[in-house]
Rosetta silent file (secondary structure, phi, psi, omega in degrees, C-alpha in Angstrom):
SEQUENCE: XXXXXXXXXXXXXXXXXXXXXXXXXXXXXXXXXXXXXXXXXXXXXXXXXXXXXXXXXXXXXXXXXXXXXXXXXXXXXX
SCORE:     score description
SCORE:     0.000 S_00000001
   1 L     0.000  -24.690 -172.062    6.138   -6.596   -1.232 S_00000001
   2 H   -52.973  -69.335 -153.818    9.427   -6.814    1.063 S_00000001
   3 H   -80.565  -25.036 -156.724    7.209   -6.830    4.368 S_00000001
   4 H   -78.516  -42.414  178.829    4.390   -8.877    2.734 S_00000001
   5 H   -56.167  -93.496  170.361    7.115  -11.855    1.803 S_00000001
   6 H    11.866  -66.552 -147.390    8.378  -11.271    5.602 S_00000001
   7 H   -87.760  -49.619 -159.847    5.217  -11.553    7.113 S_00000001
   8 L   -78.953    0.295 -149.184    4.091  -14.920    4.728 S_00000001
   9 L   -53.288  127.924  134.344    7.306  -16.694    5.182 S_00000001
  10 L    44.605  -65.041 -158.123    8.216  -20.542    5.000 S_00000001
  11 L   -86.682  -19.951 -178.159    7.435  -20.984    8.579 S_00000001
  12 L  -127.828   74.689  175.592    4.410  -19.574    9.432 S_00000001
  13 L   -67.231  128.465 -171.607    1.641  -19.480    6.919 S_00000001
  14 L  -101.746   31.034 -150.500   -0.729  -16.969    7.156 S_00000001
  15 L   172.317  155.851  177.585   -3.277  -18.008    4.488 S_00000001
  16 L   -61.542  154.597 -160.455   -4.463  -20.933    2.281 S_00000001
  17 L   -76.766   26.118  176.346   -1.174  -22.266   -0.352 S_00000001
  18 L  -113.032  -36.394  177.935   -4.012  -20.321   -3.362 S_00000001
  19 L    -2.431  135.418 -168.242   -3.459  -17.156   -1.886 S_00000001
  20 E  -161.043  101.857  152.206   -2.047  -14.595   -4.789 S_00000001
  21 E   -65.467  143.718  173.638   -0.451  -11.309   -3.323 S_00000001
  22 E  -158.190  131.661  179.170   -0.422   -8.395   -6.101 S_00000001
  23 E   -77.172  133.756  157.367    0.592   -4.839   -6.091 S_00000001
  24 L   -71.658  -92.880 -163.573   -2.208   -2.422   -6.753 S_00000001
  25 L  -117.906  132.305  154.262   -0.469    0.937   -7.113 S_00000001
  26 L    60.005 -117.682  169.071    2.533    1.939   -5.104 S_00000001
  27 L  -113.754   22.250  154.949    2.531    0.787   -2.106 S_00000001
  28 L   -67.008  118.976  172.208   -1.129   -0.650   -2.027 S_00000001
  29 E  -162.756  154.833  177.442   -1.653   -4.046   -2.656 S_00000001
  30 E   -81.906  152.638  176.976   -4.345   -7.147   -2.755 S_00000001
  31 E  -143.146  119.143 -166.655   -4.230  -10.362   -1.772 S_00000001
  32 E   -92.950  118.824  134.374   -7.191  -12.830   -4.006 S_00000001
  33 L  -120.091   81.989  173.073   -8.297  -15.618   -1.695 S_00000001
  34 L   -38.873  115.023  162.425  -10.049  -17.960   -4.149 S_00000001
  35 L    75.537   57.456 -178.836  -12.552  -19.914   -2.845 S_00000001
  36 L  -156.488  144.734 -159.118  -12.570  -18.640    1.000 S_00000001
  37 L   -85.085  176.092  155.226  -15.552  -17.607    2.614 S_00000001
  38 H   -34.399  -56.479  178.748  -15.817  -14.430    4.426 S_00000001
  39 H   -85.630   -9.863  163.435  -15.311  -15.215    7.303 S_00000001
  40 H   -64.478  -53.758 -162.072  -11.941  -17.243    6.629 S_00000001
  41 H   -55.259  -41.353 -149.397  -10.748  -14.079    4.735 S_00000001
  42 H   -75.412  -23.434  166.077  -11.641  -11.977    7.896 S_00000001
  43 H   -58.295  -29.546 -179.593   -9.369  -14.524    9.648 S_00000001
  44 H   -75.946  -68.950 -177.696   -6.665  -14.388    6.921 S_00000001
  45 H   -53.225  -48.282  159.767   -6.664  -10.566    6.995 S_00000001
  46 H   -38.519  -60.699  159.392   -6.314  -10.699   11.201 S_00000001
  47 H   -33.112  -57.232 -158.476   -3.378  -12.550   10.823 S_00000001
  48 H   -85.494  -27.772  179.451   -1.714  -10.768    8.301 S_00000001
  49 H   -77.634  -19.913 -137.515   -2.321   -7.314   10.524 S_00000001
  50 H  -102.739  -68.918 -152.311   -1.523   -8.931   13.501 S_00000001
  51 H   -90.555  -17.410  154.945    2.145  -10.441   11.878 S_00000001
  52 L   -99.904   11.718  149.345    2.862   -6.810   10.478 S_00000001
  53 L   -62.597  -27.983 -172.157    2.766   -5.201   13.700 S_00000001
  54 L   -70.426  -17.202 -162.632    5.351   -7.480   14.652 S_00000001
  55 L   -99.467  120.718 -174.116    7.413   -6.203   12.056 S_00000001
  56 E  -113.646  169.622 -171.167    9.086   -2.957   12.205 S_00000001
  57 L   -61.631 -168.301  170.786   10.722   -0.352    9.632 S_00000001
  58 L   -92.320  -15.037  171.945   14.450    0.553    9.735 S_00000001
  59 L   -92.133   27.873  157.426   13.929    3.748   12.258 S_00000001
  60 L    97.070  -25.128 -159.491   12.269    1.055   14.616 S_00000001
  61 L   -67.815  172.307 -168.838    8.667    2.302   13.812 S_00000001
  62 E  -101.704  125.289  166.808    6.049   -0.638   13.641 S_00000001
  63 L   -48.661  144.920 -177.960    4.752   -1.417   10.032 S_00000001
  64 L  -132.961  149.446 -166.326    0.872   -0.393    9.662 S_00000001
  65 L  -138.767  173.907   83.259   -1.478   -1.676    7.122 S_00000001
  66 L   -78.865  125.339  172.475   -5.266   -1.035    6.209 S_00000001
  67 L  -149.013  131.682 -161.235   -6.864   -3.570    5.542 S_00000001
  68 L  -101.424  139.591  166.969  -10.276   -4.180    4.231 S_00000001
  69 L  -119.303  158.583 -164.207  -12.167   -7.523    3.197 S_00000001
  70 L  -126.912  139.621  157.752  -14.603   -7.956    0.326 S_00000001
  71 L  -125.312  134.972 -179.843  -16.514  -10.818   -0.868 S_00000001
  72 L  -148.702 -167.214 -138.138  -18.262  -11.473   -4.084 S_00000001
  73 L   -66.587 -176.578  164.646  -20.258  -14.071   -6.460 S_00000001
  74 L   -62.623   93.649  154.776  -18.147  -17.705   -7.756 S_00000001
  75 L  -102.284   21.618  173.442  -16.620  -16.595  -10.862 S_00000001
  76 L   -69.024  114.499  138.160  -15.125  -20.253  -11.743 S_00000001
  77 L   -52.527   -8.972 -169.064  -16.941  -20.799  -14.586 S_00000001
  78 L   -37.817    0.000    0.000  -15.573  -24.151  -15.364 S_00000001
């Protein structure tokens, strides 16, 4: 979550202000973009690989991610 705050920070937004980061397991984790199409997401996800390359560990190494995008039906029910 350390690099994922890092990378969304104050100054630069990488993603719509709905965005919701969540840890899956360990060090796996999702990020729910409500109401963004596919092809936004695939933009959202470029970004966010893109602003952790920039970032590196403490022995200098570059942070690395996979990351996958998904899309499925409207499930606001409202």
């Amino acid at each position: 979550m350390r690099y994922f705050r890092r990378v969304r920070g104050p100054r630069r937004p990488i993603s719509p202000p709905s965005v919701t980061p969540c840890r899956l397991a360990g060090d796996e984790f999702v990020v729910l973009l409500p109401q963004t199409d596919l092809d936004n997401a695939r933009t959202v996800a470029d970004r966010l690989q893109r602003r952790l390359g920039d970032l590196r560990t403490a022995d200098g190494s570059p942070v690395r991610a996979g990351i996958g995008v998904a899309a499925g039906p409207d499930l606001d029910h409202r």
